[in-house]
N, C-alpha and C positions, 0 to 999 in steps of 0.2 A: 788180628787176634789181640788179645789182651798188650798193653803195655807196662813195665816198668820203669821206673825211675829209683834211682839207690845214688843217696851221696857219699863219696867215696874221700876218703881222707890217705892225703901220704903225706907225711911232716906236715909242713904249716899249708901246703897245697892241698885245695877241694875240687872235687868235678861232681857232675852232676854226670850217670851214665843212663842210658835211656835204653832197652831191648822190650823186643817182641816177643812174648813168652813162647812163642811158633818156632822160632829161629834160632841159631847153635852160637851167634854173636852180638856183639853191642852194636847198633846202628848211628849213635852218635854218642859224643862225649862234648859236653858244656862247661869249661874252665869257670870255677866258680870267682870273683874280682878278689883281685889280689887286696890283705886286708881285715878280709869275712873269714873270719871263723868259723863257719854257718856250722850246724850240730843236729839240725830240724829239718826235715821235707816232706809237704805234703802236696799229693793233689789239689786244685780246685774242682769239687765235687760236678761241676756241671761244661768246665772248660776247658780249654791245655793253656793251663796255667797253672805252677806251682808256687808255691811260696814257702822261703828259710826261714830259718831264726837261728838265731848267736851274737856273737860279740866284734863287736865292729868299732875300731877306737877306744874311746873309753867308754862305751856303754855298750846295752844288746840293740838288735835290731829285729823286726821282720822285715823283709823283702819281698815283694811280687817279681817271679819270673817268665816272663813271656817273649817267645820268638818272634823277631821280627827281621826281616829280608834272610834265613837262617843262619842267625846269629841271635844269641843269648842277653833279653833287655832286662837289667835288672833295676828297680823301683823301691827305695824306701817307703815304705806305708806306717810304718812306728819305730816308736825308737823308746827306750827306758833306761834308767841309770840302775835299773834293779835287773839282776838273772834273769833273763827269758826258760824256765823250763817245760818239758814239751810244747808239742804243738799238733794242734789238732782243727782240720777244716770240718764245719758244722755241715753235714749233709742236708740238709733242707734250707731253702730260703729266709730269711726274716723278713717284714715289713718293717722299712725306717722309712727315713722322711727325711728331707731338707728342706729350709724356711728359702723361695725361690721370688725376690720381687713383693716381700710381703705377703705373702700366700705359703701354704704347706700343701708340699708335693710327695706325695707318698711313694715311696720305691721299694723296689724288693732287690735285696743283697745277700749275700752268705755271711757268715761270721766265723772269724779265726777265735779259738778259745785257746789261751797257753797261760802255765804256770808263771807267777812272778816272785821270786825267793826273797825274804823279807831278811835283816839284817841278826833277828833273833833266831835264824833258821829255819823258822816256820815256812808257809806257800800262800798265794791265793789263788784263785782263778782272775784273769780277767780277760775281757775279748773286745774285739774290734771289727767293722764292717771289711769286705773286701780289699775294699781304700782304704782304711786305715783311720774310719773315723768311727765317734758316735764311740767311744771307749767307758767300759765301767766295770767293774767288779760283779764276778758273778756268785764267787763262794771263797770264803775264809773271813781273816779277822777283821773286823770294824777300824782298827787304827792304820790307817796307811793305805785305807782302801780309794780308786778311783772314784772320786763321785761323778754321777750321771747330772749331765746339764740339758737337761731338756727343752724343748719347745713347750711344750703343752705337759703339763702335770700326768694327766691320764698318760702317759708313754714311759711313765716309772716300771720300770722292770725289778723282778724281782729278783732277790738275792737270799745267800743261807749264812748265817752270820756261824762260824766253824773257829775250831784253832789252828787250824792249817787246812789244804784243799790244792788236788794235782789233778790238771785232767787226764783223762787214761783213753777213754774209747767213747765211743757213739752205739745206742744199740742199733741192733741192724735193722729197724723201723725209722730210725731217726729220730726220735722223738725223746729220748732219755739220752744224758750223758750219763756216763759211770765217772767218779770220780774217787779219790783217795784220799785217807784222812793221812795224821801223823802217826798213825799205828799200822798203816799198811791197811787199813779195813775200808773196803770199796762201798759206795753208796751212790744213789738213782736222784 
């Protein structure tokens, strides 16, 4: 049946609890690393794999979570000196690429999209590959925005130049995010 995952906060301690919507209990509990503040969880759309975000040290983090021998591996994939807020796994694949031996190899990844809280208050969007590369601004203000470094010109992605921008949801096509302005007003 269906699963859950819900990150669970008590004081400065997090777990990650896991049940089967079929079933009257939790079938495992994942001690989140002492440290992570994590605040964000989301599925990976096509895997059993999760991935956090929060505050980790002196800056935010994403993390990848995946089991291995059943025990809890957790992965740095980004890291920012600015608020991680929300987070959200892009249900459809992208096509990215890696320069591989002087050649470009084209690969298909997912993309994390999460808020980055700017120091004047404002948001933007930016997102990152599964790994945790290929980062750039997808929506909000021009000043402080990731720039995209690309291989090839033609691989410029598009962006919406905004005063602020929060991702919210995926429509259930996949194909549109919804997003938020600074007045709470959502747009596609």
């Amino acid at each position: 049946g269906p699963e859950a995952a819900v990150l669970v906060r008590e004081g400065s301690r997090r777990r990650i609890v896991f049940w089967n919507l079929a079933e009257p209990k939790a079938h495992a509990v994942w001690e989140v690393e002492p440290g992570f503040a994590a605040r964000h969880i989301v599925w990976h759309p096509a895997r059993m794999r999760l991935f956090l975000a929060g505050a980790k040290g002196k800056g935010w983090v994403i993390v990848s979570v995946d089991e291995k021998e059943g025990k809890p591996r957790f992965q740095e994939i980004h890291r920012s000196s600015q608020e991680i807020r929300r987070l959200l796994a892009g249900p459809r694949p992208f096509r990215t690429g890696v320069e591989s031996k002087g050649h470009w190899v084209s690969l298909t990844n997912y993309r994390l999209f999460f808020g980055l809280k700017h120091k004047d208050g404002t948001s933007s969007i930016a997102t990152v590959t599964e790994e945790g590369k290929r980062a750039y601004q997808v929506a909000g203000p021009p000043q402080g925005a990731i720039e995209w470094s690309p291989a090839y010109e033609e691989d410029q992605p598009s962006t919406i130049k905004t005063a602020s921008a929060l991702p919210s949801a995926f429509h259930p096509a996949g194909h549109l995010m919804l997003w938020e302005d600074a007045k709470g007003c959502f747009h596609s």
